[in-house]
C-alpha positions as CSV (number, residue, x, y, z in Angstrom):
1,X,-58.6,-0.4,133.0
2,X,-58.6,-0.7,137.0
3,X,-59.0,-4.1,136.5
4,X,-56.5,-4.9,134.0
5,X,-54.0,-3.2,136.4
6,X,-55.5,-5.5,139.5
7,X,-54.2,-8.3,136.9
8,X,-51.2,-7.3,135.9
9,X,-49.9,-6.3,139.5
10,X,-51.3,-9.7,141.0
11,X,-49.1,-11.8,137.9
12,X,-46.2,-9.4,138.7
13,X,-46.2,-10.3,142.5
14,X,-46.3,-13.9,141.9
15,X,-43.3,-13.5,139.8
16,X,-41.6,-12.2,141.9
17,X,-42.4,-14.2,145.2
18,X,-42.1,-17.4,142.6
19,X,-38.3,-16.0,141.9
20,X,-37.8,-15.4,145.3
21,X,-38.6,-19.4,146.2
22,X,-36.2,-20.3,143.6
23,X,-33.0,-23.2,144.7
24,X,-30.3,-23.4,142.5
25,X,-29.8,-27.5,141.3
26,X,-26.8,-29.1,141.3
27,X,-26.3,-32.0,138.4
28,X,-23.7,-34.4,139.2
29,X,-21.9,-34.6,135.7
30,X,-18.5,-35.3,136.9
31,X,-16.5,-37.7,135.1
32,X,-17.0,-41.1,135.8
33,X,-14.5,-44.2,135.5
34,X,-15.2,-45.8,132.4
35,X,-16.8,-48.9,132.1
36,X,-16.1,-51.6,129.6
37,X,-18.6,-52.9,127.2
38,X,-18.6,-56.5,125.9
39,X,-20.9,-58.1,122.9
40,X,-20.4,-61.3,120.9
41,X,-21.7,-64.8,121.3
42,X,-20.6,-68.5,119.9
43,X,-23.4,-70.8,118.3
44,X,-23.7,-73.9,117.0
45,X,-23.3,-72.8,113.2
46,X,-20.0,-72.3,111.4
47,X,-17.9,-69.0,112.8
48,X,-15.8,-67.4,113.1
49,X,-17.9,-65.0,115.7
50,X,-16.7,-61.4,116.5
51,X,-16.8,-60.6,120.0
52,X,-16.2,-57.0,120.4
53,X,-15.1,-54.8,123.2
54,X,-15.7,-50.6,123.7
55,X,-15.3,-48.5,126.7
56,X,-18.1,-46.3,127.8
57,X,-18.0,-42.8,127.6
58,X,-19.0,-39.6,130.2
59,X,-21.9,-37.2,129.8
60,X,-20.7,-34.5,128.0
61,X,-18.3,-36.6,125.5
62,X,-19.5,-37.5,121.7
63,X,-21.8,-40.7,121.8
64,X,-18.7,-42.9,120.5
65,X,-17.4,-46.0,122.1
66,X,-13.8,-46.2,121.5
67,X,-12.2,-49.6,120.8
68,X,-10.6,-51.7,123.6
69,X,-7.4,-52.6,122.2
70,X,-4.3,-55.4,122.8
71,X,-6.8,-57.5,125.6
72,X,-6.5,-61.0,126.4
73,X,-9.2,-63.4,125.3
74,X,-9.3,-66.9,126.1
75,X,-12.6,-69.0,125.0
76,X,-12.9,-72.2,126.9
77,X,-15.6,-75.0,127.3
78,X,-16.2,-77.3,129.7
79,X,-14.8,-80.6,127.4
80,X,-11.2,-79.7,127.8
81,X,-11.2,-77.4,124.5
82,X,-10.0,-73.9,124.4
83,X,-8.8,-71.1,122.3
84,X,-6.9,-67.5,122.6
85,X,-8.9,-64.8,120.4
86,X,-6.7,-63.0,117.9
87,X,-7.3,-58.8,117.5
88,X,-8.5,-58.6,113.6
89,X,-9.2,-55.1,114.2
90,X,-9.6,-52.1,116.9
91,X,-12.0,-53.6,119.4
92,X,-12.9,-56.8,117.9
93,X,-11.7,-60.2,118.7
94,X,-12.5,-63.4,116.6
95,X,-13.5,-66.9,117.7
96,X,-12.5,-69.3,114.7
97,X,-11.6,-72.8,116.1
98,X,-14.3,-73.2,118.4
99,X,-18.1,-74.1,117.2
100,X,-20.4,-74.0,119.9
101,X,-21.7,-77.8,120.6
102,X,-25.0,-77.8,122.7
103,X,-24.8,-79.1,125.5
104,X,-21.8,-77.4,126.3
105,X,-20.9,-74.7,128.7
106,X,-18.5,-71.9,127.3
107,X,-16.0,-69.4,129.4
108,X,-15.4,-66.4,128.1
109,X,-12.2,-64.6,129.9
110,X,-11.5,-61.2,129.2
111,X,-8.2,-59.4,130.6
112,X,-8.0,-55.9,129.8
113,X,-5.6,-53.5,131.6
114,X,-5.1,-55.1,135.0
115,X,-8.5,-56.3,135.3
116,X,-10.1,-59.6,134.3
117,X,-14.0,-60.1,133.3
118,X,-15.6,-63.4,132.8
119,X,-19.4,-64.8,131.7
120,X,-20.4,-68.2,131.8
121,X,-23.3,-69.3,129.5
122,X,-24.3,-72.7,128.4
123,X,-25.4,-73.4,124.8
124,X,-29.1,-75.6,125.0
125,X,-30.4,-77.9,122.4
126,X,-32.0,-76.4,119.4
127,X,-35.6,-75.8,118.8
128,X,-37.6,-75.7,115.6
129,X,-39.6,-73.5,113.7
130,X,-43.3,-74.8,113.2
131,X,-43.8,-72.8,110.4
132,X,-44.3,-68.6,109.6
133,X,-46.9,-67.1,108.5
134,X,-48.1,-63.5,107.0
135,X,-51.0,-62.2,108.9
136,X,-53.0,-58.5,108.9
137,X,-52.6,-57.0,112.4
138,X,-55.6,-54.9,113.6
139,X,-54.3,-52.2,112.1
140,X,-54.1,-53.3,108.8
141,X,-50.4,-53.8,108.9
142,X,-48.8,-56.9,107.7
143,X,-47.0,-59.0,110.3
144,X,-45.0,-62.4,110.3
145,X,-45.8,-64.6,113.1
146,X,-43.7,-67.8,114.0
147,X,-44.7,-71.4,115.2
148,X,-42.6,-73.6,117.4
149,X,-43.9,-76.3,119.7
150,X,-42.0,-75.8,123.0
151,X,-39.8,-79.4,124.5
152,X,-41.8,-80.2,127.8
153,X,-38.4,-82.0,129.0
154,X,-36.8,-78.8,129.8
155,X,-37.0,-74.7,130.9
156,X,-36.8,-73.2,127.6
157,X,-35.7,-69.1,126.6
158,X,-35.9,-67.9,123.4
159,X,-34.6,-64.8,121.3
160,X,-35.9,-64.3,118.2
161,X,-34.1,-62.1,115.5
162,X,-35.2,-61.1,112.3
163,X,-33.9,-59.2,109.2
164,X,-36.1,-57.5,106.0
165,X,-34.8,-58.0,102.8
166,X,-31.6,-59.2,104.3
167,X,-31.7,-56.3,106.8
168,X,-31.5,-56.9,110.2
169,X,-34.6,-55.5,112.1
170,X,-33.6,-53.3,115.5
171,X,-36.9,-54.9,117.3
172,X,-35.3,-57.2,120.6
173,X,-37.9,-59.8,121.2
174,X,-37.6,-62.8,123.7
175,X,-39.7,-65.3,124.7
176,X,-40.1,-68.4,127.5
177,X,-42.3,-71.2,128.0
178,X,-42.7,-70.2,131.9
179,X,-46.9,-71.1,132.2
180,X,-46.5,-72.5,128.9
181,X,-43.7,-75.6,128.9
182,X,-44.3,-78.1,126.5
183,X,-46.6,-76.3,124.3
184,X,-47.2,-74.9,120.9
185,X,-46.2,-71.1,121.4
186,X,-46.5,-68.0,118.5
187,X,-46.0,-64.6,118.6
188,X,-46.2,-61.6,116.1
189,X,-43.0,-60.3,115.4
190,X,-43.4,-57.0,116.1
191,X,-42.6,-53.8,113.5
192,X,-42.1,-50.8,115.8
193,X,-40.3,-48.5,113.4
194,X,-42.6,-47.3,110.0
195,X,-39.4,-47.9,107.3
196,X,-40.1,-51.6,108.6
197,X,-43.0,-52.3,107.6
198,X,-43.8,-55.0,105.0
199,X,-44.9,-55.1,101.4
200,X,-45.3,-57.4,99.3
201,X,-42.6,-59.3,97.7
202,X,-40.4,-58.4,101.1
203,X,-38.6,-61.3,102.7
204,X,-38.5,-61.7,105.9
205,X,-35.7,-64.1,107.3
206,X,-36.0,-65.6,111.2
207,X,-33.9,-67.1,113.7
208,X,-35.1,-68.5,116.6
209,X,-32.0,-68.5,118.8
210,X,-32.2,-71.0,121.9
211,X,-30.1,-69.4,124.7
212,X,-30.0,-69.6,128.9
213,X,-31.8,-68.3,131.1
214,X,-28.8,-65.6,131.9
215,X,-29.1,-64.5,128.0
216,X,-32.8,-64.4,128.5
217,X,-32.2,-61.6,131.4
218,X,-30.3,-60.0,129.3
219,X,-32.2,-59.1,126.5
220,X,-35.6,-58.8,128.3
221,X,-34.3,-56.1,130.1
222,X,-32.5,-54.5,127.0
223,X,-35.8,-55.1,125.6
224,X,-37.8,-53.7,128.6
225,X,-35.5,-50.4,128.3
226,X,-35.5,-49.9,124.3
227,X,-39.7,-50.5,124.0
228,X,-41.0,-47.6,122.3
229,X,-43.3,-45.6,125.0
230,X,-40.2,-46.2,127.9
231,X,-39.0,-48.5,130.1
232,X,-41.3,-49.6,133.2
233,X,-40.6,-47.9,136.3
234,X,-39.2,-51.2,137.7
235,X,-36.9,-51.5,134.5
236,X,-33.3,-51.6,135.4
237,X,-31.1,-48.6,134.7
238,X,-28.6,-50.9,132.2
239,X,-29.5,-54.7,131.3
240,X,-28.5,-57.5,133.4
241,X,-24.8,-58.3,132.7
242,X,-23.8,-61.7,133.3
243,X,-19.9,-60.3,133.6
244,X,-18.1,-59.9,136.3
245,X,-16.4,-56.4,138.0
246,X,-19.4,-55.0,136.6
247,X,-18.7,-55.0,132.6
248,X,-21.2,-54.3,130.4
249,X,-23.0,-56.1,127.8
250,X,-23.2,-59.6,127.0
251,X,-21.7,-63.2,125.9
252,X,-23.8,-66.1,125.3
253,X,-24.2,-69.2,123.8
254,X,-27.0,-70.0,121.4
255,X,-28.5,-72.6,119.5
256,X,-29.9,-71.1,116.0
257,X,-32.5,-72.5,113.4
258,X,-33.6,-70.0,109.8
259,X,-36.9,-70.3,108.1
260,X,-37.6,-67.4,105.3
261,X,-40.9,-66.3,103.9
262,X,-41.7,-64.0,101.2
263,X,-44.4,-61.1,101.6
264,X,-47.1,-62.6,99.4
């Protein structure tokens, strides 16, 4: 019993002397300015493209990005052509003159408020798909991987987007050809979440998007933050924006070729 009591007494001091150490933690979660969110592009297929606009919201506030309504939008490129974006609905603006040419470099301006944003991004040639194939990772698990061979003429980025059963998949994945220019390049495209995983009979449609090296940053580092497991410690704390006055998000130019396979 003695003993017990030793015990108990010696957990009860270092309670207390625990308690006694405690500092009281302030969290800054004051309201912040809001910041404005941009996401669209323009490619070199038919339109019309949607670029939509949201502002960011504080801590405490329901996950919701409300609509940027009645901005300015002016799409330009760098052969003389232009075009003002109509509103066809809360937040969203649509590009339907204008199909991206590659080669071409493309201004987006953005005037909301009293405040004007602006990305530059220039739309590169095309690339290929080799071929896809269905392959039986080392788990077992059924993966498609893609072909290309890589143009040794030029720095190439890549994003790669894929959709099950005419679902788009949330996976990011980029690529380059930095170490590897001018040669054949694959990669698995990779099924993080188990409702996407593949079965027979599933298809499995791919574009292999051709963007600049801005886009690239972009989306590795979107891609570096949403990796199941969490970002690196030298991850960013929001992707690289290629906006200025410090918008969010992203506008880019991109060159797109489709291939589809079917689970076999």
């Amino acid at each position: 019993m003695k003993s017990y009591m030793l015990i108990f007494t010696a957990s009860l001091l270092l309670v207390t002397t625990l308690m006694s150490c405690q500092k009281v933690i302030d969290i800054d979660l004051n309201e912040k300015e809001p910041k404005i969110v941009i996401e669209g592009g323009i490619s070199d297929q038919p339109g019309p493209y949607v670029i939509r606009i949201s502002q960011t919201v504080n801590f405490d506030e329901p996950n919701e990005f409300p609509p940027v309504t009645g901005a300015r939008l002016t799409l330009r490129d760098n052969a003389g052509n232009s075009e003002t974006l109509s509103e066809a609905a809360p937040g969203e603006y649509v590009i339907t003159s204008l199909q991206g040419v590659p080669g071409r470099t493309y201004t987006l301006e953005i005037t909301a408020g009293d405040v004007t944003y602006t990305s530059v991004s220039y739309l590169p040639a095309a690339v290929p798909i080799d071929s896809l194939t269905v392959e039986e990772s080392f788990w077992g698990i059924r993966q498609v991987n893609i072909y290309l061979k890589d143009p040794a003429e030029t720095e190439n980025y890549y994003r790669i987007v894929q959709e099950k059963n005419r679902v788009k998949v949330r996976d990011i994945l980029v690529m380059s050809d930095e170490l590897q220019n001018g040669s054949h390049l694959s990669t698995p495209l990779f099924i993080n979440n188990i409702e996407d995983s593949l079965r027979r009979g599933d298809t499995v449609t791919v574009q292999l998007q051709s963007i600049d090296k801005a886009a690239y940053d972009y989306f590795r580092t979107l891609m570096m933050l949403t990796t199941p497991g969490g970002p690196p410690s030298d991850a960013p704390a929001n992707p690289i924006s290629g906006f200025t006055n410090s918008a969010l998000g992203y506008f880019y130019a991109y060159a797109v070729r489709t291939e589809m396979i079917v689970v076999p």
